[in-house]
C-alpha positions as CSV (number, residue, x, y, z in Angstrom):
1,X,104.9,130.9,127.3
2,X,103.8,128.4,124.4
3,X,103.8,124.7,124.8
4,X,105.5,123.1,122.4
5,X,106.2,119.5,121.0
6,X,109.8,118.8,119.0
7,X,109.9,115.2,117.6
8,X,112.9,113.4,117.5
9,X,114.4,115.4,120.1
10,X,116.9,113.0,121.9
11,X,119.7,114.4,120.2
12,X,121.0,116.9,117.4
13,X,118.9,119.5,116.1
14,X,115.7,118.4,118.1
15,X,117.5,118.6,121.1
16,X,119.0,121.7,120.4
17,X,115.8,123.3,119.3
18,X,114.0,121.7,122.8
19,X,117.0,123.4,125.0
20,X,116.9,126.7,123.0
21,X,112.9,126.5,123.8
22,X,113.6,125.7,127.6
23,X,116.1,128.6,127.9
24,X,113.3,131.1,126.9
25,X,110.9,129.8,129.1
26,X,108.5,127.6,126.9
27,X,107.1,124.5,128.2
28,X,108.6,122.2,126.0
29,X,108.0,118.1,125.6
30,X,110.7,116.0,123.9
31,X,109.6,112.5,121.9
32,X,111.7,109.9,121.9
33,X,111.5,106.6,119.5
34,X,111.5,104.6,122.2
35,X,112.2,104.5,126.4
36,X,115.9,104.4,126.2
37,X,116.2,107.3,123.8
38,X,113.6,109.1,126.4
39,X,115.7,108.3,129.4
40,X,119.1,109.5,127.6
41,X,117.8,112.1,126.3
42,X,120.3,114.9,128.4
43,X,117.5,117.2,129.5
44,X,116.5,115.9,133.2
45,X,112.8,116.8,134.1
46,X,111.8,117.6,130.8
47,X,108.8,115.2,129.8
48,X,108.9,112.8,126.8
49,X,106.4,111.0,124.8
50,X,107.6,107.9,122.7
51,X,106.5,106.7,119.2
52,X,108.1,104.8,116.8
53,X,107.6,106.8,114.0
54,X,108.5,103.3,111.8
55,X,105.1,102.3,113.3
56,X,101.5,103.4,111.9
57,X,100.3,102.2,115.0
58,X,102.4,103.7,117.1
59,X,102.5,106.7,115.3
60,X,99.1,106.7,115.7
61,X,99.1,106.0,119.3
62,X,101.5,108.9,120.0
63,X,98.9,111.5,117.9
64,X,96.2,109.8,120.0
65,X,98.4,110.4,123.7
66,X,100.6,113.3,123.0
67,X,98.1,116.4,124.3
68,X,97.6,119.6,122.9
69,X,100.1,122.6,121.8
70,X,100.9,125.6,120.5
71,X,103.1,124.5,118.2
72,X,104.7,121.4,117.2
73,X,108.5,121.2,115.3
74,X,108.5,118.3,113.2
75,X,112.0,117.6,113.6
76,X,112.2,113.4,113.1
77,X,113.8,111.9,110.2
78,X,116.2,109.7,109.3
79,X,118.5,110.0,106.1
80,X,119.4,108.0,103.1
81,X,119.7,104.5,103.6
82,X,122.0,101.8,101.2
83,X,119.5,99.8,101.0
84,X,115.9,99.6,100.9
85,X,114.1,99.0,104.0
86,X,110.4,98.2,104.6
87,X,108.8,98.5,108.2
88,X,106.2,96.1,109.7
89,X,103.9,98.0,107.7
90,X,105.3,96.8,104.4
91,X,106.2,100.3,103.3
92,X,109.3,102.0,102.6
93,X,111.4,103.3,105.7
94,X,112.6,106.8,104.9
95,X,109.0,107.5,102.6
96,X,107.5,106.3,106.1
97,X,109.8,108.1,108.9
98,X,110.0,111.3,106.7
99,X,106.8,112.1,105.0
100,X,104.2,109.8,106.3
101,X,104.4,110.2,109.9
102,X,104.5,114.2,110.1
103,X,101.0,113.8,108.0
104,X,99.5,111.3,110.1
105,X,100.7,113.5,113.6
106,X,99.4,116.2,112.0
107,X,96.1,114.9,110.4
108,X,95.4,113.5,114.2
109,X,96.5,115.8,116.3
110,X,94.6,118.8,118.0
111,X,95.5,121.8,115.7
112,X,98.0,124.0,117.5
113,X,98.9,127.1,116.9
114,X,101.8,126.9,114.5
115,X,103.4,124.3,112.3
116,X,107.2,124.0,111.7
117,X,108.3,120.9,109.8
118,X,112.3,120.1,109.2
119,X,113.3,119.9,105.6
120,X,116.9,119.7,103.9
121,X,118.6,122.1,101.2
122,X,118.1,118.8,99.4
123,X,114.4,119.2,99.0
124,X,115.5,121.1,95.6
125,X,116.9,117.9,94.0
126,X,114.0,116.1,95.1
127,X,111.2,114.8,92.2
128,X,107.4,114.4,93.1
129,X,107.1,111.0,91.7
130,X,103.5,110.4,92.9
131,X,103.4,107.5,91.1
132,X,106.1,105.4,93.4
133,X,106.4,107.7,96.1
134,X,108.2,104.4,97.8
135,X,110.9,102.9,95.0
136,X,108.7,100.1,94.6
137,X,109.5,100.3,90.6
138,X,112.6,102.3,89.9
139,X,115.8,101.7,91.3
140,X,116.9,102.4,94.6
141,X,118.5,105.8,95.6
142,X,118.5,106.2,99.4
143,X,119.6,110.0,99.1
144,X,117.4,110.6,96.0
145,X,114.7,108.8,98.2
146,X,115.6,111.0,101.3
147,X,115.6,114.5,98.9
148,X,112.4,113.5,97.9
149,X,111.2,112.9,101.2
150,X,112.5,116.3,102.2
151,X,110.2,117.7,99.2
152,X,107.3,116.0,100.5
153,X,107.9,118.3,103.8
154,X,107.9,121.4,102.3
155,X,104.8,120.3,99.9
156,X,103.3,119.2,103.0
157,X,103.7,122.2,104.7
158,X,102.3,124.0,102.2
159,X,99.0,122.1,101.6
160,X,98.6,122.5,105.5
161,X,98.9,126.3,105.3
162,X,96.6,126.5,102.5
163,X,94.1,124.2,104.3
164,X,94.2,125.5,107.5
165,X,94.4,129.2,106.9
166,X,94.3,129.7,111.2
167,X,97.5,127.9,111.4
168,X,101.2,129.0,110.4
169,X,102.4,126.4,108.8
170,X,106.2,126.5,107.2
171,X,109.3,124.3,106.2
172,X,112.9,125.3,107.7
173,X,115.9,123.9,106.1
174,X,118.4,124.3,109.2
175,X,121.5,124.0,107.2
176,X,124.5,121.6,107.5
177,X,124.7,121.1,110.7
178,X,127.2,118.8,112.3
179,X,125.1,115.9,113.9
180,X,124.7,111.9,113.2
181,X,122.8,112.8,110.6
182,X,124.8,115.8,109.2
183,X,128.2,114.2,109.9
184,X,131.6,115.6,111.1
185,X,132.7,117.9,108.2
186,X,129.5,120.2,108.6
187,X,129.4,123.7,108.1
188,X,127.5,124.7,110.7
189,X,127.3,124.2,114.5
190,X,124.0,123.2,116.5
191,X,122.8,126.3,117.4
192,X,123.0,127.7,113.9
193,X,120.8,124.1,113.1
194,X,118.0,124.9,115.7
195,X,117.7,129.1,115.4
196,X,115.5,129.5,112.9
197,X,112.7,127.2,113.8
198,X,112.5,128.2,117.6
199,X,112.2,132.4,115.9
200,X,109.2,130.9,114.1
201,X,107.7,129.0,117.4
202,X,108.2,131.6,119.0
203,X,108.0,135.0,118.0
204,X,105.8,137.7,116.8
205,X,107.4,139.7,114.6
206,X,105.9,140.5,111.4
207,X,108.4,138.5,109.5
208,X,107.6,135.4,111.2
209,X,104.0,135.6,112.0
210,X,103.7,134.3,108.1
211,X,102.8,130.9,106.5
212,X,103.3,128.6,103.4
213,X,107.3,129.3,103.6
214,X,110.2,128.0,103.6
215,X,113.0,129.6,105.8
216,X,116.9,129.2,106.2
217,X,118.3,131.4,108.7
218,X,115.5,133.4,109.2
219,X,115.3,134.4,105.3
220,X,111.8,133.5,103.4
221,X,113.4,131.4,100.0
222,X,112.1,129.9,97.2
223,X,111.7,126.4,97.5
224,X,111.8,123.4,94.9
225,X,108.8,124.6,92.4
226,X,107.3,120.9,92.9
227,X,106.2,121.9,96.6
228,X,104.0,124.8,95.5
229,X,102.3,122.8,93.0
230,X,98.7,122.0,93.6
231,X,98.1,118.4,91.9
232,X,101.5,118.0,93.8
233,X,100.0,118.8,97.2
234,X,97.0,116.8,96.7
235,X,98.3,113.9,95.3
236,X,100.9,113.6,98.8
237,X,98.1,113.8,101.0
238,X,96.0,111.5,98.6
239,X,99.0,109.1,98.9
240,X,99.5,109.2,102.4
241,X,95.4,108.8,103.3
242,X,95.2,106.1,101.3
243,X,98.4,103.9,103.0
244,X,97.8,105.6,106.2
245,X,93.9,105.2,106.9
246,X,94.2,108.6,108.2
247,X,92.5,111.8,106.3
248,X,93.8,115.3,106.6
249,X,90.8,117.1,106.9
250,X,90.1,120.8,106.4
């Protein structure tokens, strides 16, 4: 039995993936952005931890409270917006909810076991612009910005694998899958969303026991070429130590 944290897992895929992790007998804890979301979250008994993800500090906070595991799914994120948005932190909202929180959870965290962070087909129209990572200078594109935040996932993922060679860490694209987020004229149903990344939590088999990938439906892809770049790597987590105060250390 692993124990295993899924963020944003109130609803769609991160509640799916939490229930298919429940059915198999895994001790599972959901997060919630906030109390409400916790409380409605449609799986009584089944602990939650809240963090608004918007919120360096809280973010923070929820690294600082959440506990240790053998694997966490980072599942939050929010998708492209009309307009640009900046948090209480003065930075951009999807660069922030997308990319910058997974690296602070995982820079602060206990190291678990495995790694599993939520990315989008998407990922391989997004562009590694290190040098305005947040739309401060070009013109707003909220689904360029959210396929480049997707990027910043996968190249995320990869850094970590490559840094911490004792963890599994890879990126899942789960598809279109018919959620808020996906909308109604999906492809694909929830449990097709959520399959993939519970086989990598969870099992043993040789084809999953690997890391620095990026899966859909249980096949190992290619990703966008940008995510296996080096100077691309670095310069993320450069970006994201320097705005977040928080190093990812190997």
């Amino acid at each position: 039995m692993a124990r295993v944290l899924v963020t944003g897992s109130t609803d769609g895929i991160g509640l799916e993936t939490a229930a298919q992790l429940l059915r198999l007998g895994h001790d599972v804890v959901l997060h919630a952005r906030n109390e409400a979301r916790a409380a409605a979250a449609g799986l009584p008994g089944v602990p939650a931890i809240v963090g608004d993800l918007a919120s360096l500090a809280e973010t923070k906070a929820l690294a600082k409270d959440a506990g240790v595991y053998d694997v966490v799914v980072h599942n939050a994120g929010i998708g492209g917006q009309d307009e640009r948005q900046v948090t209480g932190d003065g930075l951009e909202r999807t660069f922030q909810v997308n990319t910058l929180a997974p690296y602070v959870l995982t820079a602060l965290m206990p190291r678990p076991a495995r790694l599993i962070y939520l990315t989008s087909g998407l990922e391989s129209v997004g562009v590694a612009d290190l040098a305005d990572l947040q739309y401060e200078r070009k013109p707003w594109h909220g689904m360029q910005a959210y396929s480049d935040s997707k990027l910043h996932d996968v190249a995320l993922a990869f850094a970590v694998a490559r840094l911490w060679p004792q963890v599994r860490s890879n990126a899942v694209d789960p598809g279109w899958i018919r959620t808020k987020l996906g909308g109604p004229s999906a492809t694909d149903g929830l449990p097709e969303g959520a399959e993939t990344q519970v086989w990598l939590a969870t099992a043993d088999d040789p084809a999953a026991a690997v890391t620095g990938r990026y899966f859909k439906r249980r096949m190992d892809l290619k990703a966008n070429p940008a995510a296996y770049d080096r100077a691309v790597q670095d310069g993320l987590l450069a970006a994201c130590e320097a705005l977040s105060g928080v190093k990812l250390t190997s």
